[in-house]
The first five atom37 places (N, CA, C, CB, O) and aatype in JSON, in Angstrom:
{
  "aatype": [20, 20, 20, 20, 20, 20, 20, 20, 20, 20, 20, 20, 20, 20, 20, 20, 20, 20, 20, 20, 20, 20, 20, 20, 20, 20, 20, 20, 20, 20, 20, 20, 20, 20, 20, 20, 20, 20, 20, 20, 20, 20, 20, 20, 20, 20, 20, 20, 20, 20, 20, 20, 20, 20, 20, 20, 20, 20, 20, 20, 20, 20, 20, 20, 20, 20, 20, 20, 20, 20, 20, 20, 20, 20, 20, 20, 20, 20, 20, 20, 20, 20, 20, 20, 20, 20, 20, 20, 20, 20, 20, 20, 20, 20],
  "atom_mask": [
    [1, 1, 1, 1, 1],
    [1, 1, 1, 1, 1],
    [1, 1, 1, 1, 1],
    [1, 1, 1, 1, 1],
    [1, 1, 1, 1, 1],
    [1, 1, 1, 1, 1],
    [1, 1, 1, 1, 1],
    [1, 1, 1, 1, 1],
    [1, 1, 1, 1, 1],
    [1, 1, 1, 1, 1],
    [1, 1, 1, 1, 1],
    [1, 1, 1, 1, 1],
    [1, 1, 1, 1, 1],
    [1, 1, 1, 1, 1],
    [1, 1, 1, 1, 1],
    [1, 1, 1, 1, 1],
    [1, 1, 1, 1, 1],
    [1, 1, 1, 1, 1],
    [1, 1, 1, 1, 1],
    [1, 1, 1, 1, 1],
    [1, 1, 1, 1, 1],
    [1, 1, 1, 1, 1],
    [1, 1, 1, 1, 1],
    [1, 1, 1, 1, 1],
    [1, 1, 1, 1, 1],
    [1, 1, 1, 1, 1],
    [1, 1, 1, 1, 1],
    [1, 1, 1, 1, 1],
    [1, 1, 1, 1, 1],
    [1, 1, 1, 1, 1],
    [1, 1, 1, 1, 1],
    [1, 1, 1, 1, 1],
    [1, 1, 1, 1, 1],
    [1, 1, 1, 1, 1],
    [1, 1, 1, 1, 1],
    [1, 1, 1, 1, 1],
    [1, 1, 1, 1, 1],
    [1, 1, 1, 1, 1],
    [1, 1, 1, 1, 1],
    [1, 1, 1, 1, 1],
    [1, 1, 1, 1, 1],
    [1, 1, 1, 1, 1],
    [1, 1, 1, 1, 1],
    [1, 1, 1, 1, 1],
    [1, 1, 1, 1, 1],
    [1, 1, 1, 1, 1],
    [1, 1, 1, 1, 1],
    [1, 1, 1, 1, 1],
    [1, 1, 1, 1, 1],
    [1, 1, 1, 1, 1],
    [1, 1, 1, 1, 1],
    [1, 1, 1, 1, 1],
    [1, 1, 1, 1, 1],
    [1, 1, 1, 1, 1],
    [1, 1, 1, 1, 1],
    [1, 1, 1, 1, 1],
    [1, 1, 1, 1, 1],
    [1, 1, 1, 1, 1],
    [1, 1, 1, 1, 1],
    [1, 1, 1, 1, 1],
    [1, 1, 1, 1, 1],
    [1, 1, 1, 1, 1],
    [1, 1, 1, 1, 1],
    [1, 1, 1, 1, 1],
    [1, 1, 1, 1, 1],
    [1, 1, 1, 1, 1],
    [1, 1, 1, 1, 1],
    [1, 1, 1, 1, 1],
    [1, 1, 1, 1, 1],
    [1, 1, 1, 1, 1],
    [1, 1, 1, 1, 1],
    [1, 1, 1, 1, 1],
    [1, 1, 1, 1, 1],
    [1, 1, 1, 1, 1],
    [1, 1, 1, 1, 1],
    [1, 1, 1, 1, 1],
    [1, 1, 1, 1, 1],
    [1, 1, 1, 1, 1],
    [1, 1, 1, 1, 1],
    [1, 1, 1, 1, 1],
    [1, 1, 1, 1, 1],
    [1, 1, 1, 1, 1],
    [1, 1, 1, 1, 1],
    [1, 1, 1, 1, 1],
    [1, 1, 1, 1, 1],
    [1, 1, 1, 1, 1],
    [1, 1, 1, 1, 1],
    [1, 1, 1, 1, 1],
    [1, 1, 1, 1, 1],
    [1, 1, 1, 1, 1],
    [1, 1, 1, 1, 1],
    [1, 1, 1, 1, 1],
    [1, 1, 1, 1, 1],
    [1, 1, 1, 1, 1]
  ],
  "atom_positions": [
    [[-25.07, -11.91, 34.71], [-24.13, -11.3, 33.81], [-24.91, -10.66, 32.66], [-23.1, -12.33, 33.28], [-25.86, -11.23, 32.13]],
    [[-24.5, -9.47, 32.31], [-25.12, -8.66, 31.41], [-24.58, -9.26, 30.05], [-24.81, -7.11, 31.67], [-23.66, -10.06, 29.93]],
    [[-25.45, -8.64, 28.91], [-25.0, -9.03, 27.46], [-24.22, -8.74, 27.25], [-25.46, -8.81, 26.48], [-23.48, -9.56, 26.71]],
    [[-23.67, -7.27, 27.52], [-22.53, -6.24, 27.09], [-21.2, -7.41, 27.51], [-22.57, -4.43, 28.21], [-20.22, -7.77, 26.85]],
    [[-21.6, -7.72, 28.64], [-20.32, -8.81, 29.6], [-20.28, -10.03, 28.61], [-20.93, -9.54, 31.58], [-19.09, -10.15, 28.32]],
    [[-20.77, -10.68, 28.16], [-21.07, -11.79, 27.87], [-20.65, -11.59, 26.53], [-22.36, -12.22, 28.2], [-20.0, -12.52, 26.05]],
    [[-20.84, -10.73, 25.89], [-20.14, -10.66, 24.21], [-18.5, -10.03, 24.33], [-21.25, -9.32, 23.0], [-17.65, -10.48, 23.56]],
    [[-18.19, -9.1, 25.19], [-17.08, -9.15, 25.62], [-16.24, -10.41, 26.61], [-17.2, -8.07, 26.13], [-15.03, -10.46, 26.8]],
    [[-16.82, -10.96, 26.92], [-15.65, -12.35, 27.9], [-15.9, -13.28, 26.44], [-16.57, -13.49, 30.08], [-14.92, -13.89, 26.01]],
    [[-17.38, -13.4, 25.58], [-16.87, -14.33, 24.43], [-15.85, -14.1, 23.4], [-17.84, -14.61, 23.71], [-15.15, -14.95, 22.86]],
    [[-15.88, -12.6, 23.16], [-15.02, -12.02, 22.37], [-13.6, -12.78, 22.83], [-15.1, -10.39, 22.55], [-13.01, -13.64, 22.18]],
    [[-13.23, -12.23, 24.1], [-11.71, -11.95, 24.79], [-11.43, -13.82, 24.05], [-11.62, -11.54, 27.29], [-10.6, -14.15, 23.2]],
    [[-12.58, -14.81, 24.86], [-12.14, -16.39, 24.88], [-11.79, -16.63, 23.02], [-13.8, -17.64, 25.63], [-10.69, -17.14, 22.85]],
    [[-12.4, -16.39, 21.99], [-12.43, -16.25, 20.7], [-10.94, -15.98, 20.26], [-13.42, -15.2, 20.33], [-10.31, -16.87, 19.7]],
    [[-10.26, -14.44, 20.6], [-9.17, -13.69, 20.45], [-8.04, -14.38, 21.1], [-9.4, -12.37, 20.95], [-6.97, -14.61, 20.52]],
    [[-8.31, -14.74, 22.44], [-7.33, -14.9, 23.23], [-6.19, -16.22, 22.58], [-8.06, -15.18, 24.69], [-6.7, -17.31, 22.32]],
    [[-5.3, -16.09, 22.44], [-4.4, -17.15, 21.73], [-4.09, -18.14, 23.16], [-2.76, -16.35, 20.88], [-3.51, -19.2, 22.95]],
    [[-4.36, -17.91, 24.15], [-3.91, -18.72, 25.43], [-5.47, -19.67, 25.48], [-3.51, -17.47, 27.13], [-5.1, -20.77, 25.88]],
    [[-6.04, -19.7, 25.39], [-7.29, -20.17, 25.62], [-7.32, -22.02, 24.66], [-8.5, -18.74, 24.94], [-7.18, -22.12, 23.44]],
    [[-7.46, -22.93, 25.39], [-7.45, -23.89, 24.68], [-8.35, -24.51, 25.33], [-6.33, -24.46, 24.44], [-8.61, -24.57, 26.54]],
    [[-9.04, -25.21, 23.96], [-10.09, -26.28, 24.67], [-11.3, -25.25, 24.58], [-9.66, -26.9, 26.5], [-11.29, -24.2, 23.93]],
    [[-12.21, -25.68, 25.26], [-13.59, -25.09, 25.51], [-14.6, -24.84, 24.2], [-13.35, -23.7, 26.21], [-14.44, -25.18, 23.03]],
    [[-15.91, -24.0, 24.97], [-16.14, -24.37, 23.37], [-16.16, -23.25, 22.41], [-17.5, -25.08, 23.14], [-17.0, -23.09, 21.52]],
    [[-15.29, -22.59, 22.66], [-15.02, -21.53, 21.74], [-13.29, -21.79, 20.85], [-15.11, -20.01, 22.82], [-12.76, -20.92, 20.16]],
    [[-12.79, -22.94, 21.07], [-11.25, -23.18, 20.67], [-11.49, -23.72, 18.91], [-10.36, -24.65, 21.92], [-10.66, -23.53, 18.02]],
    [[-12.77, -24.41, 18.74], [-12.33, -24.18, 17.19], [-12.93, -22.96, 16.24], [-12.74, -25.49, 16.43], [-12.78, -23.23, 15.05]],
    [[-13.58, -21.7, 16.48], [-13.69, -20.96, 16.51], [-12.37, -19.96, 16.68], [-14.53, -21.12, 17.05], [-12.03, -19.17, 15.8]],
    [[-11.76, -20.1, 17.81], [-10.37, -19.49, 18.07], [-9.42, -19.75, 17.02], [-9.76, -19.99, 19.33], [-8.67, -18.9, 16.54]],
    [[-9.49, -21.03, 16.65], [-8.31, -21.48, 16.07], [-8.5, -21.08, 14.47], [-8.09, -23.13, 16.37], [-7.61, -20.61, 13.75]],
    [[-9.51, -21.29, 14.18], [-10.15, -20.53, 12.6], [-9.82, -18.89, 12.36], [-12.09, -20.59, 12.59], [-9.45, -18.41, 11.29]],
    [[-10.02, -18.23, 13.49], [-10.04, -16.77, 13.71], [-7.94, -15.99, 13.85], [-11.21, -16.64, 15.56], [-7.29, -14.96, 13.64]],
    [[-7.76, -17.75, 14.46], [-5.91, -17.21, 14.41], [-5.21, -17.28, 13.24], [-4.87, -18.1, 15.3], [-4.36, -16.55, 12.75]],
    [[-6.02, -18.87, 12.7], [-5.39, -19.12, 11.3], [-5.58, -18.19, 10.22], [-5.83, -20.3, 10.79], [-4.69, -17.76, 9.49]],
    [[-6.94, -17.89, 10.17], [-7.14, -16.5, 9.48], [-6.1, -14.72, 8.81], [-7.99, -16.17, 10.49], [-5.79, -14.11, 7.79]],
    [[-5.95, -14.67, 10.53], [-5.27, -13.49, 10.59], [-4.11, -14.01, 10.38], [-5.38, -12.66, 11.75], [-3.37, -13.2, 9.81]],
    [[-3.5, -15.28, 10.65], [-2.2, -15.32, 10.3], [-2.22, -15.58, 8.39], [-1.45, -16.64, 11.34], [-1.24, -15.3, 7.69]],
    [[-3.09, -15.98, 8.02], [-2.85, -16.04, 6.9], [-3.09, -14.63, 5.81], [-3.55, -17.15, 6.67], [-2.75, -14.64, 4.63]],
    [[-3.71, -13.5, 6.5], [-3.78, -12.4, 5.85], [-2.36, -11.85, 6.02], [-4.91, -11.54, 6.32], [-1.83, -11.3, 5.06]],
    [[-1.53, -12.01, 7.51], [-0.32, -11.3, 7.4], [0.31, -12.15, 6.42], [0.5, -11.1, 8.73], [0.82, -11.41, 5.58]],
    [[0.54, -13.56, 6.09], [0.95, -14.01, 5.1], [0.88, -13.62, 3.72], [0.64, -14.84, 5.22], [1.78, -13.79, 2.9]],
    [[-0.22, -13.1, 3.51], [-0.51, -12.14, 2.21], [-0.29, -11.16, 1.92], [-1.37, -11.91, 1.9], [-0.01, -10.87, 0.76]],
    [[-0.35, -10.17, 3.05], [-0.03, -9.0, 3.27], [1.74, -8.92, 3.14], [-0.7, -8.64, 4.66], [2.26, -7.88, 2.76]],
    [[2.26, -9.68, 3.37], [3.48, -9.96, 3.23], [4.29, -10.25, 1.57], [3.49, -11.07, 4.12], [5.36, -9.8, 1.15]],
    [[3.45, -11.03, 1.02], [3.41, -11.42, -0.38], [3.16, -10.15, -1.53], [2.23, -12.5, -0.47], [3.64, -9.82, -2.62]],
    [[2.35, -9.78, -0.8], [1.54, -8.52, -1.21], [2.25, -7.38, -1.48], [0.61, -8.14, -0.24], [2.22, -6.69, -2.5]],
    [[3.04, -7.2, -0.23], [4.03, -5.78, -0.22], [5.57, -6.41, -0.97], [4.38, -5.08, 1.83], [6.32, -5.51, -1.36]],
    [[5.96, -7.55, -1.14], [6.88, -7.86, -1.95], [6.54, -7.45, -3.4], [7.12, -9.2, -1.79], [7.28, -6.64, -3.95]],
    [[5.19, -8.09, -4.22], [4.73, -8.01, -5.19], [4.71, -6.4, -5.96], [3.61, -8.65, -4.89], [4.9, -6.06, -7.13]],
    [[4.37, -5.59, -4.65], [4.19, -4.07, -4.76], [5.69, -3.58, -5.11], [3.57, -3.34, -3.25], [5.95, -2.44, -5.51]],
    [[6.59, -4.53, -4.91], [7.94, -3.44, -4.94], [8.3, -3.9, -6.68], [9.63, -3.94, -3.44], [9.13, -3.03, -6.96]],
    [[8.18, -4.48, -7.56], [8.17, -5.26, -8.51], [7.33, -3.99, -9.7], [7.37, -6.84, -8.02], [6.11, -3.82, -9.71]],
    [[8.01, -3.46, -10.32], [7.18, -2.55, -10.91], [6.28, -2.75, -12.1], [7.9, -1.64, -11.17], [5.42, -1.91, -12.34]],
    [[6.4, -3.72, -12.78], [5.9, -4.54, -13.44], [3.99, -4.86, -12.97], [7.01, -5.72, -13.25], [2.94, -4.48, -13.49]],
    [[4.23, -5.55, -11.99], [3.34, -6.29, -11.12], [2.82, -4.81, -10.24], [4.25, -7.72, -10.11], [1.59, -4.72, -10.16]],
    [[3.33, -4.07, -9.81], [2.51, -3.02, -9.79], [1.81, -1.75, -10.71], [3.01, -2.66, -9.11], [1.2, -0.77, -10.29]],
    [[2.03, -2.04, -11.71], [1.87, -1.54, -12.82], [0.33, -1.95, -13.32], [3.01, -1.98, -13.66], [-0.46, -1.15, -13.83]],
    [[0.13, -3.09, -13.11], [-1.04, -3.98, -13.91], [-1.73, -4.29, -12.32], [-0.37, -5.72, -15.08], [-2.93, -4.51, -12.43]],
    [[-1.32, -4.35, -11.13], [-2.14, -4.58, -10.23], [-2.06, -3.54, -8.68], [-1.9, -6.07, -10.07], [-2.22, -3.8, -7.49]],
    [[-1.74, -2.37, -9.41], [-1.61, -1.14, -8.57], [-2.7, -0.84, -7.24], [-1.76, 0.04, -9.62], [-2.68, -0.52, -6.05]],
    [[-3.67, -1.2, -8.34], [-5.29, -0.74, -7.29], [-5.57, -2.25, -6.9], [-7.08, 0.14, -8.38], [-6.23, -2.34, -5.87]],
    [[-5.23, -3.48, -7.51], [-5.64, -4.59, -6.7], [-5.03, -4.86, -5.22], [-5.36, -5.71, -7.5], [-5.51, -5.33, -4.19]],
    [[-3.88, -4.39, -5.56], [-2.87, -3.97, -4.31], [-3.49, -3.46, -3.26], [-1.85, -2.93, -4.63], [-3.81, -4.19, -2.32]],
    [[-3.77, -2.0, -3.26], [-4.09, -0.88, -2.93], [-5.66, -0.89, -2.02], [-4.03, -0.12, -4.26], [-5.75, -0.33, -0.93]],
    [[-6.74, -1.56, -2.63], [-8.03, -2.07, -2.2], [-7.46, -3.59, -0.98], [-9.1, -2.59, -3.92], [-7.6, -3.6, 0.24]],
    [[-6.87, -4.62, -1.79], [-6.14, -5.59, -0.25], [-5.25, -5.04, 1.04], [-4.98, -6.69, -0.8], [-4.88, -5.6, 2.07]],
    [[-5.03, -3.39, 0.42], [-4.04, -3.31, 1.7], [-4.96, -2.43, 2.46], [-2.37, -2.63, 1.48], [-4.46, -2.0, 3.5]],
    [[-6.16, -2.06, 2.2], [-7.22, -0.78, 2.64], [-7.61, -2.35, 3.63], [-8.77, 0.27, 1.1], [-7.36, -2.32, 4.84]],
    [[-8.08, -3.39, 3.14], [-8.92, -4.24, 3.67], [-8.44, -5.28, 4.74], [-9.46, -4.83, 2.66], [-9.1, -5.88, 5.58]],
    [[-6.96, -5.33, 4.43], [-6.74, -5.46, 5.47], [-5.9, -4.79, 6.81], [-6.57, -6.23, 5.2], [-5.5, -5.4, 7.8]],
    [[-5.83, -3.92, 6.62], [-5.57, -2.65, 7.54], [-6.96, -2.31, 8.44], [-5.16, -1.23, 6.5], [-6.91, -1.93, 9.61]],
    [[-8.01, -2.5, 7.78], [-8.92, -2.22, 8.48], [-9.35, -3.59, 9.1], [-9.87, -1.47, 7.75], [-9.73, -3.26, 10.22]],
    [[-9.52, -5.15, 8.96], [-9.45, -6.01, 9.58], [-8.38, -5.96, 10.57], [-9.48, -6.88, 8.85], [-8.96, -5.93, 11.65]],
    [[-7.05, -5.92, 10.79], [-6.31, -5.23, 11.48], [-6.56, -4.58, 12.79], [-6.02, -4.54, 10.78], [-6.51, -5.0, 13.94]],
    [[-6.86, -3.28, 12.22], [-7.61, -2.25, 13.17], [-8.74, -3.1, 13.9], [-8.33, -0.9, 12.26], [-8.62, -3.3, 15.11]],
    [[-10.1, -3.73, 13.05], [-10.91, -3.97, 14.0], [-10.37, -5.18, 15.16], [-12.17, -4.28, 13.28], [-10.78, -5.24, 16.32]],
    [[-9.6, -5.91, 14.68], [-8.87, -7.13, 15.42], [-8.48, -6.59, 16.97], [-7.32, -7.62, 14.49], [-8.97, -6.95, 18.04]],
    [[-7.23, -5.42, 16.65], [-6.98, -4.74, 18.15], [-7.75, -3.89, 18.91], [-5.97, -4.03, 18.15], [-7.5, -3.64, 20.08]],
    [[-9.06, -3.26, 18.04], [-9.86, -2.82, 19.05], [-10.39, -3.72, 19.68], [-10.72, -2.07, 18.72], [-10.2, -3.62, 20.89]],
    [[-11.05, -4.68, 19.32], [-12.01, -5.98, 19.56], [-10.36, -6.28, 21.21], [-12.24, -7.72, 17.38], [-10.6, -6.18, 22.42]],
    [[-9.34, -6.53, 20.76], [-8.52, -7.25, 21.76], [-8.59, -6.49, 22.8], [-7.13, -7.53, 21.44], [-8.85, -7.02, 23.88]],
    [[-8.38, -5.03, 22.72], [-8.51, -4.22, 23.62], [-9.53, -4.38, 24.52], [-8.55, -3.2, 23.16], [-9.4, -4.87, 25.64]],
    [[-11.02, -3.76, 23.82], [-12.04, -4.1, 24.41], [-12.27, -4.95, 25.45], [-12.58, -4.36, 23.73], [-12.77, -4.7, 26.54]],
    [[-11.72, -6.39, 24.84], [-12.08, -7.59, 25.61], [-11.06, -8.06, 26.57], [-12.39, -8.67, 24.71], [-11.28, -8.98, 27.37]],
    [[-9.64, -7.24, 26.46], [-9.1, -7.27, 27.28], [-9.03, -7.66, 28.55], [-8.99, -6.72, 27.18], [-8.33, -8.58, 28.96]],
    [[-9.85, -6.87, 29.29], [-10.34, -7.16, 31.03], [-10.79, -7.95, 31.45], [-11.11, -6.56, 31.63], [-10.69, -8.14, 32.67]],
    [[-11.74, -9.06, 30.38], [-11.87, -10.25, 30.87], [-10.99, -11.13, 31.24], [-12.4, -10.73, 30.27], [-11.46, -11.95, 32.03]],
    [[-9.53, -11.34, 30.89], [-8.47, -11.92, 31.32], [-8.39, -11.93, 32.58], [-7.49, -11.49, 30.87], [-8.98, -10.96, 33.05]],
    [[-7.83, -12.75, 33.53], [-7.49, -12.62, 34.79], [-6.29, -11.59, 34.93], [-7.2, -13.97, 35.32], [-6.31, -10.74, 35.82]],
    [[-5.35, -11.66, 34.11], [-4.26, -10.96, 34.17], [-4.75, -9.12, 34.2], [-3.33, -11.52, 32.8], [-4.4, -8.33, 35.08]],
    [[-5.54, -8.83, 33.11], [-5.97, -7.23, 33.48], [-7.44, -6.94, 33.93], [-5.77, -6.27, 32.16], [-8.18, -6.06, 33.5]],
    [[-7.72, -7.9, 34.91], [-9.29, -7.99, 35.64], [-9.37, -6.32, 36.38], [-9.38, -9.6, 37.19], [-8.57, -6.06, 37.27]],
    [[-9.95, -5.71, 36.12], [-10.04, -4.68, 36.54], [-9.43, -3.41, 35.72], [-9.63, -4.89, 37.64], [-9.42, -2.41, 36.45]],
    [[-9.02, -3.21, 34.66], [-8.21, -2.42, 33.94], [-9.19, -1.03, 33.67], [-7.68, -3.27, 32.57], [-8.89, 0.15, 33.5]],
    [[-10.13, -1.53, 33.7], [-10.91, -0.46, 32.73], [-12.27, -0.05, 34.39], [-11.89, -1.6, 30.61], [-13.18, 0.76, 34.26]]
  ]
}
């Protein structure tokens, strides 16, 4: 198995929310809790933004968290994409 293979099937096992156990699951589970806790913020975040007050005094603090995580985001579903095909389910996709 090539490297290219091997950082993509670790990727997919990392990402994959079905994957339990092995030795990439507390790694997985750090990487889910993560992203779920940025949409949690991101959530907080865009409430805070509607508040004109609070956007007033934290316009650009706003503005820089929503750049950063939009782009964590983005790299998240390319990375899923990518690693996609290692799944049994789209073995061959690409």
């Amino acid at each position: 198995m090539t490297l290219y293979r091997r950082l993509r099937e670790t990727t997919w096992k990392i990402l994959s929310t079905n994957s339990s156990g092995g030795p990439y699951a507390d790694t997985s589970a750090v990487v889910s809790a993560s992203i779920f806790a940025l949409i949690l913020l991101n959530v907080i975040a865009t409430i805070l933004g509607t508040v004109d007050r609070i956007k007033a005094q934290f316009g650009a603090v706003l503005r820089v968290f929503e750049i950063f995580s939009v782009s964590v985001f983005t790299v998240e579903y390319i990375l899923r994409v990518w690693s996609s095909v290692e799944s049994e389910e789209y073995e061959g996709a690409i």
